[in-house]
ZAMI-96171 format. One line per 10 residues: number of its first residue (from 1); their letters; for each residue z, x, y negated of C-alpha. Coordinates in Angstrom, 2 decimals, decimal comma. Layout:
BEGIN
NUM	a	Z:X:Y | ...
//
This chain:
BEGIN
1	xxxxxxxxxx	-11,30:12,86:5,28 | -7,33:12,63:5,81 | -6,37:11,26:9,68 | -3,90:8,76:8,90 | -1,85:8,35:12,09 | -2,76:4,44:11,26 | -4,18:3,33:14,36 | -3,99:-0,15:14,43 | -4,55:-0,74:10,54 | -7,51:-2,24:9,36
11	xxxxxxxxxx	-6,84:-1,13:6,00 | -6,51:2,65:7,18 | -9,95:3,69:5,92 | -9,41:3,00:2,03 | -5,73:4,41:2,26 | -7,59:7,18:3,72 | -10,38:7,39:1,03 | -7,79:6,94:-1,66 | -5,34:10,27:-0,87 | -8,71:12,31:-0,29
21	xxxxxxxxxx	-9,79:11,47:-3,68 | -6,75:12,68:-5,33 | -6,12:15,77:-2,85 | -3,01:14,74:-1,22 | -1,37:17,47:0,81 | 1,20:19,86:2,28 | 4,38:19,98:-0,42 | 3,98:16,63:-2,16 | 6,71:14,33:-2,83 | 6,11:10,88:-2,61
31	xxxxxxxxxx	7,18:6,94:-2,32 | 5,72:4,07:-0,89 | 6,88:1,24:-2,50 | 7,14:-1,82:-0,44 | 7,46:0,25:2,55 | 8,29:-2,56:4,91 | 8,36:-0,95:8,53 | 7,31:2,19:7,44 | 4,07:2,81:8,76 | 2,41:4,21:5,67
41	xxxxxxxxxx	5,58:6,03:4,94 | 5,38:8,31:7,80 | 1,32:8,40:7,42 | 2,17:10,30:4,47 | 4,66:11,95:6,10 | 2,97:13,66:8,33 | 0,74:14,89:5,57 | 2,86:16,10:3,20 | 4,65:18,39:6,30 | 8,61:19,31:6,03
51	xxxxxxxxxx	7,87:20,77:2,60 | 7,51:17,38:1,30 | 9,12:14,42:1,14 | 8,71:10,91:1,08 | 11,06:8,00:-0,25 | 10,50:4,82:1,45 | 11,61:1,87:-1,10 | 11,97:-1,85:-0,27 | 14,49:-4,87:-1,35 | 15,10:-5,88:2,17
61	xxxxxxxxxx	17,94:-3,61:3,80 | 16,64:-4,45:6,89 | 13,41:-2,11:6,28 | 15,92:0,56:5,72 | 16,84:0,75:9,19 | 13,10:0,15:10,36 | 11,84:3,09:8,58 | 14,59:5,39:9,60 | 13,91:4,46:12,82 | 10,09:4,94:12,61
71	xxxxxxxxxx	10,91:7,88:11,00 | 12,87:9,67:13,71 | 10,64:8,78:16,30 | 7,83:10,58:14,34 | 10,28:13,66:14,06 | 9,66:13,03:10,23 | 12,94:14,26:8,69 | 11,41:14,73:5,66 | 11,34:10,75:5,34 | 13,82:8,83:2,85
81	xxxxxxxxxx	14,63:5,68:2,57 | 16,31:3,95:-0,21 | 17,11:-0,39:-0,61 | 16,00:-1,10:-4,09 | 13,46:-3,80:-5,60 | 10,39:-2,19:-6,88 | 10,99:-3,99:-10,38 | 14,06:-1,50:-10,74 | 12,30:1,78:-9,24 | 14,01:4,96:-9,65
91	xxxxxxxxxx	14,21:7,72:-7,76 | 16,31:10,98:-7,82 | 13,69:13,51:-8,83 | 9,69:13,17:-10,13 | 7,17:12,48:-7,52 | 3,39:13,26:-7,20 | 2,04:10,12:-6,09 | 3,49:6,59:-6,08 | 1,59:4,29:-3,75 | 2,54:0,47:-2,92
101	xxxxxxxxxx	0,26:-2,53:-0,71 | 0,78:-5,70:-0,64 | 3,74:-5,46:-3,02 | 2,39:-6,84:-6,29 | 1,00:-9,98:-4,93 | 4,58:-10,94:-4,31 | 6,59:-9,80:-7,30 | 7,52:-11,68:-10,38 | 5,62:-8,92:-12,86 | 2,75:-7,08:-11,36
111	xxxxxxxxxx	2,59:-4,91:-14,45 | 6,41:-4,30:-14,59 | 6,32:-2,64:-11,18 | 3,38:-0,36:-12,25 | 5,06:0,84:-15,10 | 7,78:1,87:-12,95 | 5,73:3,15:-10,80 | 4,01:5,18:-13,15 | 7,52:5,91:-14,74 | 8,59:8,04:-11,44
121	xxxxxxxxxx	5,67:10,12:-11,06 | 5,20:13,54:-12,92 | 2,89:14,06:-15,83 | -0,51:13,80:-14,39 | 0,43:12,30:-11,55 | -0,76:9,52:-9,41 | -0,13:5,87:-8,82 | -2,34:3,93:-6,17 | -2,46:0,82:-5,94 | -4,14:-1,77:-3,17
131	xxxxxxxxxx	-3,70:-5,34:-3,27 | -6,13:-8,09:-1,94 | -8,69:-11,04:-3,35 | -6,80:-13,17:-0,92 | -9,44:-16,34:-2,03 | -12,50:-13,87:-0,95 | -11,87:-14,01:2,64 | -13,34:-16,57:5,46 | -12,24:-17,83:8,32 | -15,33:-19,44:9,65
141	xxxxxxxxxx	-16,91:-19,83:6,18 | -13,95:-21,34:4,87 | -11,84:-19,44:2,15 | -8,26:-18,11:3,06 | -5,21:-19,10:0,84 | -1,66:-17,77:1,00 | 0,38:-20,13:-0,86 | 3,57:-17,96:-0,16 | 2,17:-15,42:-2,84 | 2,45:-15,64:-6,52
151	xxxxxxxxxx	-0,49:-13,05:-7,07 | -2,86:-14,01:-4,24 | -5,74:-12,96:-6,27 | -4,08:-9,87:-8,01 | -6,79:-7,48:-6,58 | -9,27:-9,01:-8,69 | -7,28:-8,45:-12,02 | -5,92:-4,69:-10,13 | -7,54:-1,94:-12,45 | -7,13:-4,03:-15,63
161	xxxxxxxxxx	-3,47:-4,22:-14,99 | -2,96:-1,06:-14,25 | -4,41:0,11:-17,64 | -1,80:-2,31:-18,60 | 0,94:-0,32:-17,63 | -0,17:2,71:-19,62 | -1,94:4,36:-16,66 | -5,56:6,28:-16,78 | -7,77:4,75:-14,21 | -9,96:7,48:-12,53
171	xxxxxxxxxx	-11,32:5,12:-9,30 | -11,78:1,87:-8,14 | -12,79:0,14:-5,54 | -13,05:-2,95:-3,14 | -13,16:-2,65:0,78 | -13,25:-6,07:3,85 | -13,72:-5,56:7,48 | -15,11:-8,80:9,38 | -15,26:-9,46:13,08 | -15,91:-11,89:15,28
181	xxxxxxxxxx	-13,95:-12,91:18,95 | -11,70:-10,34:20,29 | -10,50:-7,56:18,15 | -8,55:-5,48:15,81 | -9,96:-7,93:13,00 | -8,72:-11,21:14,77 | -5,36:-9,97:15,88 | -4,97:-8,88:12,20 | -5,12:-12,25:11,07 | -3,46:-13,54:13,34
191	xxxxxxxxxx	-0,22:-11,41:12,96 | -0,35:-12,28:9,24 | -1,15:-16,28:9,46 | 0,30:-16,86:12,59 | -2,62:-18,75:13,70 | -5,24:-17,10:15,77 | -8,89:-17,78:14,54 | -10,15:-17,63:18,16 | -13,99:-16,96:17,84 | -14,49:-17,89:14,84
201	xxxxxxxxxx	-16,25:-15,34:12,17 | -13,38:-13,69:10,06 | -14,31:-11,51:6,82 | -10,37:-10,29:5,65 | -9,36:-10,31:2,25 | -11,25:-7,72:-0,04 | -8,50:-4,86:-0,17 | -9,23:-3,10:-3,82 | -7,85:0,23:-4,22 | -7,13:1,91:-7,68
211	xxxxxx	-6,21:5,52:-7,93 | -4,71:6,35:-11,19 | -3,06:8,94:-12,75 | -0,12:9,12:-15,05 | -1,01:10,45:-18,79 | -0,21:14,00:-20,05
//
């Protein structure tokens, strides 16, 4: 399986599941879409090697300057990142995979953003996709909720909107971690509610991944 210099990601091990099924490698051109701080960005990075190259796309300017950042600290040259909203996605040349996370839970038009997605990669080429069942989780037995979200819930309509936007779906798949106390798990949670469950049991949101590829 592809190491995915992702250490403290809980959601490393479908990422990692996802790019082995489709045979990501030395070369590729990519962009992570929603790349916030950039950790995925330079993940991939550091697969694809200075023959590749990554575009890291986001609507806040501010990640601009985080990814560069992470970027050059990785010695990952090969890294570039571009301010635009993922509704309006276009990019200078064709890619081989498009990959966003978290990114269609928030935006107006889940669909829109996959058919841009799968707009920018080459014929036969991939999109993957991983959003959460937000709902699914428990914090103590009691269901999460992220009323910030318009989609919290997407990943449970994920592969049929995919084949929405025009794209083959060739795997899908849901993946949770749960923990209890002290813990990658509980500091997970904590980072992204801002209130720390303590000892409680935690099961995270089901994470479903879809790889899918881009028609002929």
């Amino acid at each position: 399986m592809i190491e995915l210099g992702l250490r403290n990601d809980v959601y490393r091990r479908p990422l990692a599941t996802a790019l082995d099924r489709l045979g990501l490698r030395e070369g590729w051109r990519c962009v992570d879409v929603g790349a916030g701080g950039g950790d995925v960005t330079v993940a991939l990075a550091e697969v694809v090697g200075r023959d590749g190259r990554v575009y890291a796309v986001d609507a806040d300017p501010r990640a601009r300057d985080e990814v560069a950042k992470a970027a050059a600290a990785s010695g990952q040259a090969q890294v570039v990142a571009i301010t635009q909203a993922a509704e309006e996605l276009l990019l200078p040349e064709p890619v081989d995979l498009a990959f966003c996370r978290f990114v269609l839970m928030h935006v107006l038009d889940p669909v829109v953003v996959l058919r841009r997605m799968g707009a920018c990669v080459r014929a036969n080429g991939w999109v993957v996709a991983q959003e959460p069942v937000t709902s699914a989780g428990r914090v103590g037995g009691r269901p999460l909720s992220m009323p910030g979200a318009r989609h919290p819930d997407v990943g449970a309509r994920l592969p049929a909107l995919v084949a929405e936007a025009g794209l083959e779906v060739v795997d899908a798949w849901a993946e949770s971690q749960a923990g209890a106390g002290p813990g990658p798990v509980r500091d997970y949670l904590a980072n992204l509610t801002e209130v720390d469950p303590g000892d409680e049991p935690v099961v995270l949101p089901p994470l479903v991944t879809v790889v899918a590829r881009r028609p002929a």
